[in-house]
C-alpha positions in Angstrom: -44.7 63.0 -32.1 -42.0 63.5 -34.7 -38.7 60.8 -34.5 -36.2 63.6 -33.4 -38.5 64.6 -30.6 -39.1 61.0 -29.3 -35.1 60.5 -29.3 -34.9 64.1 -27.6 -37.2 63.0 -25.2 -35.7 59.2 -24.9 -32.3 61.0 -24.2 -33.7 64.0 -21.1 -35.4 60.7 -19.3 -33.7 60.3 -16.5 -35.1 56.3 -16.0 -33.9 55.6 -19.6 -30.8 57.3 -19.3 -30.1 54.8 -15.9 -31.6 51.8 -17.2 -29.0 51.7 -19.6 -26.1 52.8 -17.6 -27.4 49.2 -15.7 -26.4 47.4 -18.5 -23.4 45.1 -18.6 -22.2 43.7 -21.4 -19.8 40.9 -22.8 -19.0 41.3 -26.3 -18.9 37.8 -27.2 -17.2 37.1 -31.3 -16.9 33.5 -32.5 -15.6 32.1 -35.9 -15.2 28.5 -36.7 -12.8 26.9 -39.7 -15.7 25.0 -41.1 -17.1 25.9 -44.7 -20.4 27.7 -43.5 -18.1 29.8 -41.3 -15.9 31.0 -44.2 -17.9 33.9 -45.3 -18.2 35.4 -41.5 -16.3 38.1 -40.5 -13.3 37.5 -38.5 -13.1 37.8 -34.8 -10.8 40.3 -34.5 -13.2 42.0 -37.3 -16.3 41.4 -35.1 -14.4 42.7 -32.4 -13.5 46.1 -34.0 -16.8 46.6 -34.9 -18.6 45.8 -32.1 -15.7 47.8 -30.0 -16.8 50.8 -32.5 -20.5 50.6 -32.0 -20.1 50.4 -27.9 -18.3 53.5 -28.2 -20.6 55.1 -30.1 -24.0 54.4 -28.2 -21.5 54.3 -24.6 -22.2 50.9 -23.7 -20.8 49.8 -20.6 -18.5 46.9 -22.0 -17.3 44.7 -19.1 -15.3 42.0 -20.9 -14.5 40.6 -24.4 -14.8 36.9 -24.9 -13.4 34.9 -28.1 -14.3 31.7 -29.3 -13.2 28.9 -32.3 -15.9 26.5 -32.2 -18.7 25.5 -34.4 -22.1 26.5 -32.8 -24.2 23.6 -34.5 -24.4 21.2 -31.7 -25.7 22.2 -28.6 -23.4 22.9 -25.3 -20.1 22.1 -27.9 -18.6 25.7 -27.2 -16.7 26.0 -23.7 -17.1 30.2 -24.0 -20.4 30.1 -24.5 -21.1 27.7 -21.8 -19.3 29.9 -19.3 -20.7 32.6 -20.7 -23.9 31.5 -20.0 -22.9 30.6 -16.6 -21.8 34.1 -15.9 -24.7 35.9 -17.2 -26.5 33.3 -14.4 -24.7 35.1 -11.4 -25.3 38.6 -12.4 -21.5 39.2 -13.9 -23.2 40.3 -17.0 -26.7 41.0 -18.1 -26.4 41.9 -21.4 -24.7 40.6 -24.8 -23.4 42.3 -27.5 -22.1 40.3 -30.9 -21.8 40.7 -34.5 -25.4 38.5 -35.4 -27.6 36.5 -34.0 -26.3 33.2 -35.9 -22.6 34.0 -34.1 -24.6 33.1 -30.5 -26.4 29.8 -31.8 -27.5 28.1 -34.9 -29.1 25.4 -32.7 -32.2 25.0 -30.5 -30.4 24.0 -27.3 -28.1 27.2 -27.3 -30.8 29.6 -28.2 -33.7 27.9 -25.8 -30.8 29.0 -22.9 -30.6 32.5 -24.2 -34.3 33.0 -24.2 -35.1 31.0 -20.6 -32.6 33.8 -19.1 -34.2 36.6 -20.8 -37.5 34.6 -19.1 -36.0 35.0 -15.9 -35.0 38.5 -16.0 -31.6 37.7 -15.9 -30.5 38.6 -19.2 -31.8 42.1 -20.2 -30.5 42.4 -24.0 -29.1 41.1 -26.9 -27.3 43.5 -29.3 -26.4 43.0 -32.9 -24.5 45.3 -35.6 -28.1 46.2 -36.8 -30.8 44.9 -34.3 -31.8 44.6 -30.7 -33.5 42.0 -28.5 -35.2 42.7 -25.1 -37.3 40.8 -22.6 -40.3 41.6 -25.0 -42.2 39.1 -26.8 -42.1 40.4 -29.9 -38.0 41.0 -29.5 -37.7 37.4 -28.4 -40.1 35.7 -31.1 -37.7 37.5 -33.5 -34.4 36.4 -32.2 -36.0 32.7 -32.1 -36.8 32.8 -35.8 -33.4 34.1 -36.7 -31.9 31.2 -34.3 -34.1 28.5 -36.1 -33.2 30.0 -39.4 -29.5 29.5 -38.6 -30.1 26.2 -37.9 -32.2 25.3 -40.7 -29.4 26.4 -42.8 -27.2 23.7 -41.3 -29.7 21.1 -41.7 -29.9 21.7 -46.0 -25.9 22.7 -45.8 -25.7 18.7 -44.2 -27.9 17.2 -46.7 -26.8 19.1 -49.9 -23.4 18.2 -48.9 -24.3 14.7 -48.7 -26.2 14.8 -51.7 -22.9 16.5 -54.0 -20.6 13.3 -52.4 -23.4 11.0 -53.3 -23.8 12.2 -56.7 -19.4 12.6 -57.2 -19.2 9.0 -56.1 -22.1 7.8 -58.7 -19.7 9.6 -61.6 -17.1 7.5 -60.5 -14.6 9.7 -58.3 -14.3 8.3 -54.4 -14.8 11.7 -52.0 -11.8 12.5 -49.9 -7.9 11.9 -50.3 -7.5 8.7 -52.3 -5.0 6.2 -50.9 -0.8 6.1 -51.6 -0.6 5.7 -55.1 -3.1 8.2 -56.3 -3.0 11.9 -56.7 -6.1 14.4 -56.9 -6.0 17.2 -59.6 -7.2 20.6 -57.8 -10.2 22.0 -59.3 -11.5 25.5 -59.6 -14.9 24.0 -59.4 -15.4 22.7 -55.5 -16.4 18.8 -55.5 -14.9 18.0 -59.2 -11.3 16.9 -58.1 -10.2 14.1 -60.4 -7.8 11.2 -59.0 -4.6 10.5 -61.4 -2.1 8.0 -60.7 1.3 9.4 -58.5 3.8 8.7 -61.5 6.5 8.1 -58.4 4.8 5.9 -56.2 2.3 4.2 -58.1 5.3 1.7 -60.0 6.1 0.6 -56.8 2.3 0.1 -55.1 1.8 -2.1 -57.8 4.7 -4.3 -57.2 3.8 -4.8 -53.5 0.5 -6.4 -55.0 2.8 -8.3 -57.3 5.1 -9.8 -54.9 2.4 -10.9 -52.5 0.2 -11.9 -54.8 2.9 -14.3 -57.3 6.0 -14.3 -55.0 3.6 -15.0 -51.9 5.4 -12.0 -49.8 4.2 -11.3 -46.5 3.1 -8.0 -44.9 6.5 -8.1 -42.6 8.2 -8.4 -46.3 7.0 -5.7 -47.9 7.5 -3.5 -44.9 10.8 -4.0 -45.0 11.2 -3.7 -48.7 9.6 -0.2 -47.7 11.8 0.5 -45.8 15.2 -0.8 -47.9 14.2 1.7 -50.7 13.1 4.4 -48.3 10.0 4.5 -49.7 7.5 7.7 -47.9 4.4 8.9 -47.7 3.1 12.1 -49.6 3.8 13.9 -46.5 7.5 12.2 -46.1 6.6 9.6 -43.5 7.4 6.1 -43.3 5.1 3.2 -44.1 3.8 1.6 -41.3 3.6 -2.1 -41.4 -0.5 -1.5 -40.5 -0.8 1.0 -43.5 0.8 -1.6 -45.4 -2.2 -4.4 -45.3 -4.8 -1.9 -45.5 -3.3 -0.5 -49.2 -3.2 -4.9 -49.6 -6.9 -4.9 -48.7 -8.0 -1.8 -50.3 -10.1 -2.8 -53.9 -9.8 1.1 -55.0 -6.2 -0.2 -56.6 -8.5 -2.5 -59.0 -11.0 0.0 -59.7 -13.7 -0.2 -57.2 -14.8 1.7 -54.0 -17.3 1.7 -50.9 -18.9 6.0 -50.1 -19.4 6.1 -47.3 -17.4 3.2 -45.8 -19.5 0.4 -44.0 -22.2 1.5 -45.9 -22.8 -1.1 -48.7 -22.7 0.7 -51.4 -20.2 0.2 -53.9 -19.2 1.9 -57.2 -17.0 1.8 -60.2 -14.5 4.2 -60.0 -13.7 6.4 -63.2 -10.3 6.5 -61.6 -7.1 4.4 -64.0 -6.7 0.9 -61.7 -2.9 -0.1 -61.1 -3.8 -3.7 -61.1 -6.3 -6.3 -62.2 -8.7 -7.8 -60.0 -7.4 -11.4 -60.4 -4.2 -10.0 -59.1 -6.0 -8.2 -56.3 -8.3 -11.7 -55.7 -4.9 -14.0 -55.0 -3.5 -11.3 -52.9 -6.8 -11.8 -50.8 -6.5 -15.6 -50.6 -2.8 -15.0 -49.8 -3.5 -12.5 -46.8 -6.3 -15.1 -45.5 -4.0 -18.0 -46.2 -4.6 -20.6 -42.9 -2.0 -20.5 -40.6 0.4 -23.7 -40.6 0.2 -25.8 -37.2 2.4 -25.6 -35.0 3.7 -28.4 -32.4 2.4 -27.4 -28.5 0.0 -24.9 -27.8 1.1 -21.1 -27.6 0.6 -19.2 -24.5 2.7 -16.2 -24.2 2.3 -14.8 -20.7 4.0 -11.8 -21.0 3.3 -10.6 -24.3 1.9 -6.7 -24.7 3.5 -6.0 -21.0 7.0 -4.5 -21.6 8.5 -2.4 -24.1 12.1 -2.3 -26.0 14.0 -0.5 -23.5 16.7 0.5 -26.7 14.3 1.5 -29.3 10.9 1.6 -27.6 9.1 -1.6 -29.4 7.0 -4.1 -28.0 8.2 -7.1 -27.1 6.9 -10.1 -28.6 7.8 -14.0 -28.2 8.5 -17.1 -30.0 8.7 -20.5 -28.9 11.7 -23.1 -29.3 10.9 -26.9 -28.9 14.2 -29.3 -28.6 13.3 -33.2 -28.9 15.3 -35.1 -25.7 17.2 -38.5 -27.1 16.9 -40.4 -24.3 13.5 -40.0 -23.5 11.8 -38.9 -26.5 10.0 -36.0 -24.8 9.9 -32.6 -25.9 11.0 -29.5 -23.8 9.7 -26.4 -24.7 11.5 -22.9 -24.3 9.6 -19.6 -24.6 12.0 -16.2 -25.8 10.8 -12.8 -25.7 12.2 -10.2 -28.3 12.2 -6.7 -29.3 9.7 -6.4 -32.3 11.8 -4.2 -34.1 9.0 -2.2 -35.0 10.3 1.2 -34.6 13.6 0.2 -35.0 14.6 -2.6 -38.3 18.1 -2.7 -36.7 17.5 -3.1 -32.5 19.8 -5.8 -31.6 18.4 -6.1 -28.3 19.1 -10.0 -27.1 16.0 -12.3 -26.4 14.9 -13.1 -23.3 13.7 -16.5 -21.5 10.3 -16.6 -19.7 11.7 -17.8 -16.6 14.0 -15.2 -16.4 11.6 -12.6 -16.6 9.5 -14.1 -14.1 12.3 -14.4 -12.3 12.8 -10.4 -12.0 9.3 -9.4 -12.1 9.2 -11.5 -8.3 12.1 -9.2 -7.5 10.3 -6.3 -8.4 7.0 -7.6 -6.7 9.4 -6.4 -3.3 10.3 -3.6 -4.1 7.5 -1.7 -5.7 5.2 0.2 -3.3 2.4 -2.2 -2.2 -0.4 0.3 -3.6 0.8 0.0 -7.2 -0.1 -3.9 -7.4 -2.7 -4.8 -8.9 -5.6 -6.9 -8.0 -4.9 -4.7 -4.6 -8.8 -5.3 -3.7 -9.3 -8.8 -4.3 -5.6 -9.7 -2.6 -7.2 -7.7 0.3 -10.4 -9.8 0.6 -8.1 -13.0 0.4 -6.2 -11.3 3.1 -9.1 -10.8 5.5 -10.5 -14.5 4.8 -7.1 -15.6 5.6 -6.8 -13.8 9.0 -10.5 -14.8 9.7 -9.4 -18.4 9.2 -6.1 -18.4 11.0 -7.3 -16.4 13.8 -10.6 -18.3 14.4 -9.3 -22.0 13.1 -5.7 -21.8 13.7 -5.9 -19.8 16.8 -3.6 -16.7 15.1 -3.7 -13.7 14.4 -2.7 -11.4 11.8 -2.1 -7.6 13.6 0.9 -6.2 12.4 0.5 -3.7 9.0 3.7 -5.4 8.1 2.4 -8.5 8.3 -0.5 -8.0 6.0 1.8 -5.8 3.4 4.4 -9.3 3.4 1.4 -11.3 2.3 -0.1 -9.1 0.4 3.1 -9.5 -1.7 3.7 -13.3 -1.2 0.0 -13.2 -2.5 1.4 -11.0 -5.7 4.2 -13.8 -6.5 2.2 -16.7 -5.8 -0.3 -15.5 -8.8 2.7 -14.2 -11.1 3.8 -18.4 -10.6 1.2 -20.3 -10.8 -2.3 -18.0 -12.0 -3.7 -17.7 -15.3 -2.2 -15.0 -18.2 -5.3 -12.7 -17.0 -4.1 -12.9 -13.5 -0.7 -12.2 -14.3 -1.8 -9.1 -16.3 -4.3 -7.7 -13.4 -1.1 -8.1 -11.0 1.1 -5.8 -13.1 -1.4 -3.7 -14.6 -0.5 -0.1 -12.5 3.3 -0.7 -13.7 3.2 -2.9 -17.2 3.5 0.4 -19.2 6.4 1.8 -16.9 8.8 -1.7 -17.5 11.3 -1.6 -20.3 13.5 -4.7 -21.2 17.1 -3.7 -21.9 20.3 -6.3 -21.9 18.2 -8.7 -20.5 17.5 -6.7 -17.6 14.0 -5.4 -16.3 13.7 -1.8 -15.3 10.6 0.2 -14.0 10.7 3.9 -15.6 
């Protein structure tokens, strides 16, 4: 039989002509922004064509779905999932995309594609140039262009480990080098060279330079950062964290670790800013051991409340004044602003006792389901009425009653239990209290 009588006679069968009037389909175009993705057409260019071949062959198109994630990892792509899903309940029995590799370039995405094809749920799979149907040969095709897709990830993965291996062995670190350091845009991907930033690197250098001879502190340099409004490439401020990891970081001397944690270190080909002696005595200064100070510290409150003026953590010192007539020592615990969003909060310290002092006050007013250790202060509760009612001969009825000591329970621990205690008690409103003129407020 010649071709134009078989697609005559395909097109007067009444069966074939319903069987695909039956046929539901989602047109289903994804696109990620990673580099194997680049070369793919656009979803609103998958679309268009896909739209245009429906037309043409009068599919019955039932919805349009759109998606933005990478399709290398299994059950990663929220669309396809429901997709999936919805092909499961009969919404749609058929799929219509640009190619297969668009639907999944991993085993776990395609084996779900083929199981509903096994089931007779999922009738067909439609392409810009190919068709899939519940046939073996049809689905042993689709699963060798699914594994193909994925085997092109795997070799991607390893030649793109294998071109960063190879750049860091000529000496250039992969990835943006730190503040200080500028990369030269090649036209040839993976040969970037790293040149010093003329504006900031005079001024990285000195930073290793006044902690390593002037024995300047972190906190120092911060705020020497911060006096000469010194910024980031992208304008932002140095953080005092940013700040020890630039002290810490050996690429400034001419060495580097790719990939990080991984042992392997090379020489970069990169111009150092400073020697490594003068790195090495900024390392010994950094690890210098902390001088001893009189008393033991134990800052109860520390890491609970925030600046209620600028938004900082509140941190705390310790004050020690020597009594004359009895030669003891009394010791007085402040808590502060930490200034670290703010150089110039001039938020007034606070004693200890004060703030224990409020947090009681608060401990009566806050709802009774917001304090924490609510379970354990409950089985203390029972044992308690247990006790009084079977020892003392009372008993404990009234919800009241057992809300008062739950809350009498609450101060006792913020008085006399341990830090951890202390922090379990005000763990449901620790974030919510801000410390502003020496007052404590829950926001």
């Amino acid at each position: 039989m010649s071709p134009n009588l078989l697609a005559e006679n395909r097109a007067n069968n009444p069966h074939s002509q319903e069987k695909k009037k039956d046929l539901r389909y989602c047109i289903y175009a994804r696109k990620s922004s990673e580099d194997d993705e680049r070369q793919a057409l656009s979803i609103d260019s998958q679309i268009h064509e896909m739209t245009d071949l429906a037309k043409r062959d009068g599919m019955n198109i039932i919805e349009i779905r759109r998606e933005s994630h990478s399709a290398k990892a299994s059950g990663q792509r929220p669309e396809f999932n429901q997709l999936i899903l919805d092909i499961g309940k009969g919404q749609f029995n058929a799929i219509l995309a640009w190619a297969p590799d668009r639907l999944s370039r991993n085993a776990g995405d395609l084996g779900s594609l083929v199981d509903l094809m096994d089931q007779g749920i999922l009738h067909e799979i439609r392409t810009h140039s190919q068709k899939f149907t519940n046939s073996t040969n049809e689905k042993f095709l689709l699963m060798i262009l699914g594994s193909q897709a994925k085997l092109e990830n795997d070799n991607r993965g390893i030649n793109v480990k294998r071109g960063l291996k190879n750049k860091a062995e000529m000496g250039w670190r992969p990835g943006l080098p730190p503040l200080g350091y500028v990369n030269e845009r090649s036209i040839n991907r993976g040969h970037n060279r790293i040149f010093i930033d003329e504006e900031r690197a005079p001024i990285i250098k000195k930073m290793f330079e006044m902690v390593g001879y002037q024995r300047a502190t972190g906190r120092t340099i911060f705020n020497y950062f911060h006096e000469i409004n010194f910024k980031t490439r992208t304008g932002k401020n140095v953080m005092l964290s940013i700040v020890y990891l630039m002290l810490r970081n050996p690429f400034y001397y001419g060495a580097f670790e790719s990939p990080l944690k991984s042992g392997k270190w090379y020489k970069g080909a990169h111009e150092p800013l400073i020697t490594k002696e003068l790195f090495d005595r900024v390392q010994d200064q950094l690890t210098a051991p902390v001088q001893p100070i009189h008393g033991q510290k134990d800052f109860q409150f520390v890491k609970i409340f925030k600046c209620g003026a600028c938004g900082s953590g509140i941190t705390a010192e310790e004050k020690h004044k020597h009594i004359k007539s009895t030669g003891g020592i009394n010791r007085y615990v402040y808590y502060h602003c930490s200034q670290s969003k703010n150089l110039d909060c001039r938020e007034q310290p606070m004693r200890e006792q004060d703030i224990l002092n409020q947090l009681l006050q608060i401990i009566d007013n806050i709802d009774i389901n917001k304090i924490g250790m609510r379970k354990q202060i409950d089985e203390e509760m029972k044992r308690y009425a247990s006790f009084s009612e079977g020892v003392l001969g009372k008993k404990v009825v009234t919800e009241k009653a057992i809300q008062v000591n739950i809350r009498n329970y609450a101060k006792f621990i913020l008085k006399n239990g341990t830090r951890e205690e202390r922090r379990l008690i005000l763990e449901h409103v620790q974030n919510s209290i801000t410390i502003k003129n020496r007052v404590l407020e829950i926001v």
